[in-house]
C-alpha positions in Angstrom: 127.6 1.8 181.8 125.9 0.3 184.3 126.2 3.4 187.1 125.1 5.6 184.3 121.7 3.5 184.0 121.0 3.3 187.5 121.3 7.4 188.0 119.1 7.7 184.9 117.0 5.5 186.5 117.1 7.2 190.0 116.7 10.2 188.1 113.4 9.4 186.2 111.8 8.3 189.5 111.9 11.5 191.0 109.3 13.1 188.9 109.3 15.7 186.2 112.1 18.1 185.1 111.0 21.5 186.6 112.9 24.9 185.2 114.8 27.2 188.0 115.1 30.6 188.4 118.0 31.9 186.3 119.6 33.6 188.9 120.0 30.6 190.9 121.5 28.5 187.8 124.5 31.0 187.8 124.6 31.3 191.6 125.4 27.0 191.2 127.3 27.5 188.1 129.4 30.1 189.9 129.7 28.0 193.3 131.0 25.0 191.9 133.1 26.1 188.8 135.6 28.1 190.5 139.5 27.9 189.6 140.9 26.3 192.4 137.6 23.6 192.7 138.6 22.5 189.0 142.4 22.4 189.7 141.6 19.8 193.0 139.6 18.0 190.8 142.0 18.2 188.0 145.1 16.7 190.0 142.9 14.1 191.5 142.2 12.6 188.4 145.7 13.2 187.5 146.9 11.0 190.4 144.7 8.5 189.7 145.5 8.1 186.4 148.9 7.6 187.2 148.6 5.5 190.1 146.8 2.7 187.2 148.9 3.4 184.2 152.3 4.6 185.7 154.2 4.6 182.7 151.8 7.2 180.6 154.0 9.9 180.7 157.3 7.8 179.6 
């Protein structure tokens, strides 16, 4: 809770929410939502979920 109100925080101070250009919303979307990205991520959670509660799949 508390790391979530210090990047709202840090957030706020840097001004005003300014629209982008469509084209470069998808060009992000695209870049960081990719199969293999989300699968890395995916296991790394994974392992780190088991390496703290070892017995969840028994």
């Amino acid at each position: 809770m508390e790391r979530a109100a210090r990047l709202q925080l840090l957030a706020m101070s840097a001004g005003d929410i300014r629209p982008i250009p469509a084209d470069l919303g998808r060009e992000a979307h695209d870049w960081v939502s990719t199969p293999k990205r989300n699968a890395v991520t995916f296991a790394y959670f994974a392992r780190r979920a088991l390496r703290t509660h070892g017995n969840a799949l028994d």
